[in-house]
GUMI-344367 format. One record per residue (C-alpha): x, y, z. Coordinates in nm, 2 decimals, always signed. Layout:
<pts>
(pt (X; Y; Z)),
...
</pts>
This chain:
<pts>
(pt (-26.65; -1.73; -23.02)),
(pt (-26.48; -1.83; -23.38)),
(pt (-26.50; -2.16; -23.48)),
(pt (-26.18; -2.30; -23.50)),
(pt (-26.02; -2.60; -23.63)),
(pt (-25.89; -2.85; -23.41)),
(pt (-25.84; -3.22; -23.35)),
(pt (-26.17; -3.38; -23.22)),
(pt (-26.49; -3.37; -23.40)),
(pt (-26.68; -3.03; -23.39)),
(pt (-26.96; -3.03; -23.20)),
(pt (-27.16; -2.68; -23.23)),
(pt (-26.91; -2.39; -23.18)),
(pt (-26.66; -2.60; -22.94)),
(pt (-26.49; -2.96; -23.05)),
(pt (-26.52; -3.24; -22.81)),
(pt (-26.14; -3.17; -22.72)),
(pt (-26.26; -2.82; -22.65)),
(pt (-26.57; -2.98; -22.46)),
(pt (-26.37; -3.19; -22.24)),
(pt (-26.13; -2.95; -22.09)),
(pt (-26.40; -2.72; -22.01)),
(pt (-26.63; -3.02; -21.82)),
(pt (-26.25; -3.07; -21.66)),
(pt (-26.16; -2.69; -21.55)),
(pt (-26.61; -2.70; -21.42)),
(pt (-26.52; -2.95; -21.24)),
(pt (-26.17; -2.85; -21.06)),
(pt (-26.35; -2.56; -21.00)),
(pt (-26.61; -2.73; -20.82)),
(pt (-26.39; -2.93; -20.62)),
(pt (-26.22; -2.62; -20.46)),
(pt (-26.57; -2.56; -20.31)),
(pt (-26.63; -2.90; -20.17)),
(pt (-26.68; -2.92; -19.76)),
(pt (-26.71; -3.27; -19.60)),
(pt (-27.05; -3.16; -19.53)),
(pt (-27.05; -3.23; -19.87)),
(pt (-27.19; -3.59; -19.89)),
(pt (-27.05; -3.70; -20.22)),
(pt (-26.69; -3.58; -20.11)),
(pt (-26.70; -3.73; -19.74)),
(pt (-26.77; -4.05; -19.82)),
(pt (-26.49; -4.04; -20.13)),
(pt (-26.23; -3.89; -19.86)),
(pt (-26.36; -4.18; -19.62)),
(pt (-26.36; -4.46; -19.81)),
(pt (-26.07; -4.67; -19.70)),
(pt (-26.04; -4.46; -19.43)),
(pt (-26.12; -4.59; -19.10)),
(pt (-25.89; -4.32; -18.93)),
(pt (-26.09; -4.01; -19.03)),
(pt (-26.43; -4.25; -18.96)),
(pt (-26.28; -4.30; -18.58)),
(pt (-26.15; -4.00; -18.51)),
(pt (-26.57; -3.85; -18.61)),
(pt (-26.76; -4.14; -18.42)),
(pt (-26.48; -4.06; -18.09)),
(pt (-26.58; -3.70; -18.10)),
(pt (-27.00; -3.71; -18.21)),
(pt (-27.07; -4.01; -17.95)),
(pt (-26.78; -3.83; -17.68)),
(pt (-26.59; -4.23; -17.65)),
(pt (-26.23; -4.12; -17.67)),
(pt (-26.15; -4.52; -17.66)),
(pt (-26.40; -4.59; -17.96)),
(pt (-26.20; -4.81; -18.23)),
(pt (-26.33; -4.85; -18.59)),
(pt (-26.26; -5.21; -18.70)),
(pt (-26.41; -5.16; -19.05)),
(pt (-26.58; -4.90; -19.25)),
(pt (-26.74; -4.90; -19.56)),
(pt (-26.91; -4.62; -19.80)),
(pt (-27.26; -4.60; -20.04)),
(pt (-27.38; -4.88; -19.87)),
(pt (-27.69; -5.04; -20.00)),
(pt (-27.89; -5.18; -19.81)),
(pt (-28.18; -5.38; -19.98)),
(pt (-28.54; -5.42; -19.92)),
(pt (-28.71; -5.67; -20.22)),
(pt (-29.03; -5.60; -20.13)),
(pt (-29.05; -5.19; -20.06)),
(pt (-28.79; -4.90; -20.01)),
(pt (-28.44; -4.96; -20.03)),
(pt (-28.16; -4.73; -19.88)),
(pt (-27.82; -4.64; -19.95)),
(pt (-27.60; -4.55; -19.60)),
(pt (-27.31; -4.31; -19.64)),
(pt (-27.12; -4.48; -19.41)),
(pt (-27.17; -4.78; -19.23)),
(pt (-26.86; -4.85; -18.95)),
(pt (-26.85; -5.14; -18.70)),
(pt (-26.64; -5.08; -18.38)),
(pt (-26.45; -5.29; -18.14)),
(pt (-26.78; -5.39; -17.94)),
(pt (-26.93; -5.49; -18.22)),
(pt (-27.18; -5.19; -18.29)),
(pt (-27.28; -5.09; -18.61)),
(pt (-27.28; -4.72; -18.65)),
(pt (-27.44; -4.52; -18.99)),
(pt (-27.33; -4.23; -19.00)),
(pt (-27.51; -3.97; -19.28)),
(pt (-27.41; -3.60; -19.39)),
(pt (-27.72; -3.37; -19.48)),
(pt (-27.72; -3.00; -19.63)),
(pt (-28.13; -3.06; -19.68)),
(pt (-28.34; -3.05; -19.30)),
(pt (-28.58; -3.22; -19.50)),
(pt (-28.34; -3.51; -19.57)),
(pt (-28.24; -3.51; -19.21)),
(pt (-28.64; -3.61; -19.13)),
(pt (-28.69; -3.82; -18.78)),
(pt (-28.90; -4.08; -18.98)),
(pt (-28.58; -4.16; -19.24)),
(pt (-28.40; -4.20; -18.90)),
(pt (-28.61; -4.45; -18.80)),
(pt (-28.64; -4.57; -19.12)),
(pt (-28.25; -4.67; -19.16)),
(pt (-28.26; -4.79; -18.83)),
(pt (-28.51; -5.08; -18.88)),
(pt (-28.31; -5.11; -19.19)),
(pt (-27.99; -5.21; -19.08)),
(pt (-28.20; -5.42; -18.77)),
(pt (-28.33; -5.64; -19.06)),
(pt (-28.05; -5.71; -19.18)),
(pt (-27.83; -5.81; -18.88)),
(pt (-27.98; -6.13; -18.77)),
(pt (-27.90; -6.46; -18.97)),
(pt (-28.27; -6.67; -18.97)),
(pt (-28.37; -6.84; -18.67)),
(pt (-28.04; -6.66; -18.49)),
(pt (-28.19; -6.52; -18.15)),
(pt (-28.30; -6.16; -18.10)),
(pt (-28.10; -6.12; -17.79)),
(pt (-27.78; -6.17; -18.03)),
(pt (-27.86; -5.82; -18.23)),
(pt (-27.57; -5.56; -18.22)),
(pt (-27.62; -5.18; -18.07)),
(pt (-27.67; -4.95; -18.40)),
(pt (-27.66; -4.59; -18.38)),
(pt (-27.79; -4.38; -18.66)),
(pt (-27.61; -4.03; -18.69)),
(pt (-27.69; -3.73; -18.92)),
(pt (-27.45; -3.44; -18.99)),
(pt (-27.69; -3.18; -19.03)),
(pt (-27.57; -2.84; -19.22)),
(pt (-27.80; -2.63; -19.02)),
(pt (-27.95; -2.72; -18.68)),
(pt (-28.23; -2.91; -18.76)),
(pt (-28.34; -2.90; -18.41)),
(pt (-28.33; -2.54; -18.35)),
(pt (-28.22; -2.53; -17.97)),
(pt (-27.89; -2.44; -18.03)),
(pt (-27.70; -2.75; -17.89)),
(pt (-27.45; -2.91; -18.06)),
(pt (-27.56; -3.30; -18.01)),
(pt (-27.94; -3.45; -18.00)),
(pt (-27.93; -3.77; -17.87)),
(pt (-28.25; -3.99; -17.93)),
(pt (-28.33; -4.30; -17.69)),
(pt (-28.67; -4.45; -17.60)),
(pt (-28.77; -4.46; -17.23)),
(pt (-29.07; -4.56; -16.96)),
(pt (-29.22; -4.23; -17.02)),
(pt (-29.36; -4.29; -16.68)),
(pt (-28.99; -4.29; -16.51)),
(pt (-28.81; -4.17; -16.81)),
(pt (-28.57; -4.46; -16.73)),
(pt (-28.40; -4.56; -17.05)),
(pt (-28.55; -4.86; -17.24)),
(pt (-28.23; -5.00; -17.30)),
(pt (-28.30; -5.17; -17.63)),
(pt (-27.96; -5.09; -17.83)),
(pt (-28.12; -4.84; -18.06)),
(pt (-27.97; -4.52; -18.11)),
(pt (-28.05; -4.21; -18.34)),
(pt (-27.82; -3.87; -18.30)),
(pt (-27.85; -3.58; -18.47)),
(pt (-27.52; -3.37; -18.51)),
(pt (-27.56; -3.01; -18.51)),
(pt (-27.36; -2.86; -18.78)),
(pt (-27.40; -2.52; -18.72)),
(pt (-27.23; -2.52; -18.40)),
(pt (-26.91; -2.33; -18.33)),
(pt (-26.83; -2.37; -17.99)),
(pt (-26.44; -2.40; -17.82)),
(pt (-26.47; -2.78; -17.78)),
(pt (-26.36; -3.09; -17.99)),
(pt (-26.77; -3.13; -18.16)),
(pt (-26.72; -2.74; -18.21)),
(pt (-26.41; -2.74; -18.39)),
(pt (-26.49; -3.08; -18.57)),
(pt (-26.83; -2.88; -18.76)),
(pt (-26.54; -2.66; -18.79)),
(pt (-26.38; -2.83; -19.03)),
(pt (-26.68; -2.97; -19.18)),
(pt (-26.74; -2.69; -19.35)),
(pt (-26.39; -2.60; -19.44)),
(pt (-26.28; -2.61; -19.80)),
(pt (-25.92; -2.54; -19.74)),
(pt (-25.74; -2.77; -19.57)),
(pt (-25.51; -2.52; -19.39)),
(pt (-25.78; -2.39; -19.24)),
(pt (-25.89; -2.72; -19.01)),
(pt (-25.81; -2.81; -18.67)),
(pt (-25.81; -3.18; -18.75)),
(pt (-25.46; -3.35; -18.90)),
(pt (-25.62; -3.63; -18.98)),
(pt (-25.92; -3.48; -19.18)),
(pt (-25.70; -3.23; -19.35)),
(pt (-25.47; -3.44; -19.47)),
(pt (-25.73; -3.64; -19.65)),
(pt (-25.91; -3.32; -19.74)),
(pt (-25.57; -3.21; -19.95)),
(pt (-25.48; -3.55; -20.09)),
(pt (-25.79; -3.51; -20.27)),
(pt (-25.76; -3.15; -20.33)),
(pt (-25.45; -3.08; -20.38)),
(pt (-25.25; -3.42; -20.53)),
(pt (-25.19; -3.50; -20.84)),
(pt (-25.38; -3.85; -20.74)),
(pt (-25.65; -3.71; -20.54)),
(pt (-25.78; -3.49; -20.84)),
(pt (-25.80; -3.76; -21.06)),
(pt (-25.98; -3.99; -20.84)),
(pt (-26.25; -3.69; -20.78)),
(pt (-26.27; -3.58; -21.14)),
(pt (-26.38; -3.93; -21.22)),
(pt (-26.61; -3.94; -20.95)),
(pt (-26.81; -3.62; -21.05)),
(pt (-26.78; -3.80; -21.41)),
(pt (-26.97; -4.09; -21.28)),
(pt (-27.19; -3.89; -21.04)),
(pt (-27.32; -3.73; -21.41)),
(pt (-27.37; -4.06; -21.58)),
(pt (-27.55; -4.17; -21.30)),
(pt (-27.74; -3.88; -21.31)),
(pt (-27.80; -3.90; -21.65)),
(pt (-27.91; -4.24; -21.62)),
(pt (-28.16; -4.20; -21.33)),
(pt (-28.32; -3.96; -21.60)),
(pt (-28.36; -4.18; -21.86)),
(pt (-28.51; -4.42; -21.63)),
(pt (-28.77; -4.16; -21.53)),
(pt (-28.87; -4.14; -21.88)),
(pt (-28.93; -4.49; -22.02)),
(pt (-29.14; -4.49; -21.68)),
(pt (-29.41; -4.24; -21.80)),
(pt (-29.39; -4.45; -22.16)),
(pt (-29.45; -4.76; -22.01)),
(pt (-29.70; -4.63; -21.82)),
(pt (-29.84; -4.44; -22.16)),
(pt (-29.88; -4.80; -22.25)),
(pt (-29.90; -4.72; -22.66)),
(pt (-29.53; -4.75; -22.75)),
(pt (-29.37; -5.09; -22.74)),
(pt (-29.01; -5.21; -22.50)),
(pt (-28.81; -5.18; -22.79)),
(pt (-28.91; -4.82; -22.89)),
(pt (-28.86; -4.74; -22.54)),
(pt (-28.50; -4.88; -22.51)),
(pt (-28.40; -4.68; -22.83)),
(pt (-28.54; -4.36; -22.76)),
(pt (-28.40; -4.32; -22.39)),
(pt (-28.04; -4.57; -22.45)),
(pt (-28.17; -4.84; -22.21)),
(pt (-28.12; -5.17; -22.34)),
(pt (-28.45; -5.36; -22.37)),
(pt (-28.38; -5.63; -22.07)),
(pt (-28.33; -5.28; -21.81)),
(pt (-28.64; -5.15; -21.99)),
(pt (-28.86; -5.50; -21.95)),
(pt (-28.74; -5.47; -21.57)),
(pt (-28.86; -5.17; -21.53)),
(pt (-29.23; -5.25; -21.69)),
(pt (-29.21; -5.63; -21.43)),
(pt (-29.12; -5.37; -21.14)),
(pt (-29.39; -5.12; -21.18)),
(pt (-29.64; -5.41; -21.27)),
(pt (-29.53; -5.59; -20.88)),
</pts>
């Protein structure tokens, strides 16, 4: 390729105008391929969005009467002293149940213990202090699993404790299911996987879904809103990288905080944070 002269500072054989539109036509491209098994671009098309959150929840848990009365997306969900986690969605209906729901291409991040794990999560953090234990909600923990994690070839696993002597239910208010993605069978959970794993919207059963599925895909609107996501997906990427490595120099323990902040673009408070946390 010639270098050629244009406005925008050359960079190599391609100027930062040049650059920019080619990041911008990677990424259109990328978003024709998106599937809301996707987890980045459900929770984008669901944020807002308690319509397309309802109309999942009334189909995965089979409560045609379920109603979503708010739903929120990337929520974090903090733990001072050990692990921390981020829910893709977090919805609470009209009994007041708080439901996570969480899309997963990987099996391995579909594991039973990070069900449990999120969970005792949200159960920590449902109860005011000294509020009574009787007064926590029902949760439900759901994953959206790509393949079927499972493997018995049904389209819901639903996990409740029980008397294993009676296996009576222990009633408790905890609740994990695992959605099986895979499935294609002639009912609503068949057709909703369905469209999961759609990337054309002309192609779902679902109005609702689709329609959010092309704003984003097809609007002038929803493309921008996307492109600027995958934009700030990268940085974020970028970032979680740079963290990594003042890690292994603060554990090298010869170069000082200031070196550290210049060398990876942190400033030196997020590096000193970094050297207090891995020193707790």
């Amino acid at each position: 390729m010639e270098i050629r002269k244009q406005k925008g500072k050359q960079v190599g054989r391609l100027t930062v105008t040049e650059q920019i539109d080619q990041k911008h036509q990677e990424d259109l491209q990328r978003l024709r391929g998106f599937r809301l098994l996707d987890d980045d671009f459900l929770t984008k098309c669901f944020e807002g969005d308690t319509a397309s959150i309802e109309l999942v929840l009334q189909i995965v848990l089979e409560k045609p009467d379920l109603k979503v009365l708010d739903a929120r997306t990337q929520v974090f969900v903090e733990n001072l002293l050990n692990r921390s986690v981020r829910l893709d969605i977090l919805a609470t209906d009209s009994t007041g149940a708080k439901l996570n729901v969480e899309v997963q291409r990987s099996d391995k991040g579909a594991g039973r213990k990070r069900a449990r794990y999120n969970s005792s999560m949200m159960d920590a953090n449902l109860l005011k202090k000294g509020e009574d234990f009787d007064k926590l909600p029902e949760t439900w923990v759901i994953f959206i699993t790509e393949n079927d994690v499972m493997e018995k070839g049904l389209p819901l696993y639903p996990i409740e404790r029980c008397f294993l002597g009676t296996g009576e239910r222990f009633e408790d208010g905890s609740h994990i299911l695992y959605v099986n993605g895979a499935y294609r069978g002639d009912t609503p959970i068949g057709k909703l996987m369905h469209d999961f794993s759609c990337t054309d919207a002309a192609d779902m059963y679902y109005g609702t879904l689709a329609d959010r599925v092309r704003f984003f895909k097809e609007s002038k609107e929803g493309i921008e809103i996307m492109c600027r996501a995958m934009e700030d997906m990268r940085n974020q990427t970028l970032k979680e990288g740079m963290i990594n490595v003042a890690k292994k120099m603060l554990e090298d323990g010869t170069i000082t905080l200031e070196k550290i902040a210049e060398f990876v673009g942190l400033s030196v408070d997020e590096v000193r944070k970094l050297k207090t946390d891995q020193n707790m």
